[in-house]
C-alpha positions as MATLAB code, in Angstrom:
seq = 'XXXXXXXXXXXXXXXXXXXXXXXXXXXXXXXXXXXXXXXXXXXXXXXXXXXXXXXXXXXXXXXXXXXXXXXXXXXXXXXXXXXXXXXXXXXXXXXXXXXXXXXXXXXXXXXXXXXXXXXXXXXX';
ca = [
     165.676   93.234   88.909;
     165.300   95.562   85.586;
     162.718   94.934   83.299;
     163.818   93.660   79.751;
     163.579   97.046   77.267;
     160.949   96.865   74.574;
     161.606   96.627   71.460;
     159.980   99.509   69.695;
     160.468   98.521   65.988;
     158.393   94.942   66.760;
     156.233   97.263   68.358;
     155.903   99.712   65.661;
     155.068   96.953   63.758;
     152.323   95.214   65.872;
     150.557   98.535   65.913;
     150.543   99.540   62.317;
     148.778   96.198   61.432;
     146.566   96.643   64.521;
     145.727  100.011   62.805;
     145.371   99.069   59.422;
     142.863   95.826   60.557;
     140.784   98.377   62.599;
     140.725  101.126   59.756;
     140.981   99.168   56.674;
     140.033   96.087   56.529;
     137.012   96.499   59.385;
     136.640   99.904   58.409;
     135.627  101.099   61.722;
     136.477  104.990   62.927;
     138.983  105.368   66.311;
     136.246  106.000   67.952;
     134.522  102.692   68.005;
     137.622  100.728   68.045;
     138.294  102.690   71.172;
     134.712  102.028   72.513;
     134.591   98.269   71.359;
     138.068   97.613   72.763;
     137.333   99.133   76.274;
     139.038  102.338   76.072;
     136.996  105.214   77.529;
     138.569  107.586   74.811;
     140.641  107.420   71.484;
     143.714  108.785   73.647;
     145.328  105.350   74.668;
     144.019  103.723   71.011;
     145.883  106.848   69.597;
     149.386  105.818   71.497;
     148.612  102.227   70.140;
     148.686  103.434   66.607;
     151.614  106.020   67.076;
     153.549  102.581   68.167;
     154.068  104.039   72.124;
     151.914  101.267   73.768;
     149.982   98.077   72.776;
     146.578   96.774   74.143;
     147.228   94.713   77.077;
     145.433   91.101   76.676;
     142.081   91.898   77.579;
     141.277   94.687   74.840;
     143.012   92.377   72.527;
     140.249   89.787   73.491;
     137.771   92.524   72.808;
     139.227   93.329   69.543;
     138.569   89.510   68.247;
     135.373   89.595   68.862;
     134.968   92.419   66.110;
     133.975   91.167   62.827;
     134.311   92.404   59.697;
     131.522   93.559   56.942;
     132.025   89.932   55.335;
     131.510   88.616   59.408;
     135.210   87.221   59.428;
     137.036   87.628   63.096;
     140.590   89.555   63.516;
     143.687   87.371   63.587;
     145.636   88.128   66.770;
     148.138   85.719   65.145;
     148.575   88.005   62.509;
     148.589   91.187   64.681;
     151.581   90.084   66.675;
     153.484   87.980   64.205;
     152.465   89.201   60.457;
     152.176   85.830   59.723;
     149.011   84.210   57.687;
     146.122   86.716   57.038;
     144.612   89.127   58.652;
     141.144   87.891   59.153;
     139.995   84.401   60.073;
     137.651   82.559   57.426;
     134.028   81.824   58.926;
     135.477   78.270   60.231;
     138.024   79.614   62.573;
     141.300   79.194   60.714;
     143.207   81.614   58.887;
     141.961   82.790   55.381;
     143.471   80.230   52.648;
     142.937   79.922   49.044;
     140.341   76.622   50.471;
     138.286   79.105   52.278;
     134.775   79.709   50.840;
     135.180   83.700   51.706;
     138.442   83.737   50.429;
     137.515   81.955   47.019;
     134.154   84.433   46.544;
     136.528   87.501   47.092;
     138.912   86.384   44.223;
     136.374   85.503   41.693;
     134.541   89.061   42.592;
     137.523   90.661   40.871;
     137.968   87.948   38.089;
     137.294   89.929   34.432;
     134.413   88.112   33.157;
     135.843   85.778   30.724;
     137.844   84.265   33.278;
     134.949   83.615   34.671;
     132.852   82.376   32.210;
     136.351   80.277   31.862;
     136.262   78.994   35.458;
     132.421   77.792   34.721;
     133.083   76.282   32.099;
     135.867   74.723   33.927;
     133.918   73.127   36.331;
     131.154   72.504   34.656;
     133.209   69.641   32.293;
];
């Protein structure tokens, strides 16, 4: 019996997010991903993010329990689907506009009149 062919563009895909989680959102070099996920060098991670292979479950595992600099988990979810965000809020659940994290991110950016707005706001 023949194995079923991979699909290499929903693999392509699975690793670029994989990537961009590890180097931009936990901002973490190759070489710690590599060495936090299991690998004894950056050469397999390197195949992940050229799109030739994907972790196998247990460096996935490995790569949840990374958090990012706000503490936040990665969203395996999100690494194999795209769906939902890439990070999951403190509680365990995807980040949504409910999240505290979430909500402390957006008003960070917020010019400051909308924020004195938004005080105001809530304040009434």
């Amino acid at each position: 019996m023949s194995r079923t062919k991979k699909d290499s563009e929903l693999m392509g895909a699975m690793c670029a997010r994989l990537r961009y989680l590890a180097q931009e959102i936990l901002c973490l070099s190759d070489k710690v991903v590599a060495s936090r996920m299991g690998y004894s060098n950056t050469t397999t991670l390197w195949r992940v993010w050229q799109g030739k292979t994907f972790p196998d479950p247990e460096k996935l595992f490995r790569l949840a329990e990374l958090r990012s600099p706000g503490g936040q988990s990665p969203c395996l979810h999100w690494i194999i689907t795209g769906e939902g965000e890439p990070l999951l809020s403190d509680v365990g659940y995807p980040s949504s506009v409910g999240s505290r994290a979430f909500l402390q991110d957006k008003i960070r950016v917020l010019p400051l009149s909308k924020v004195e707005s938004l005080i105001s706001l809530l304040a009434d």
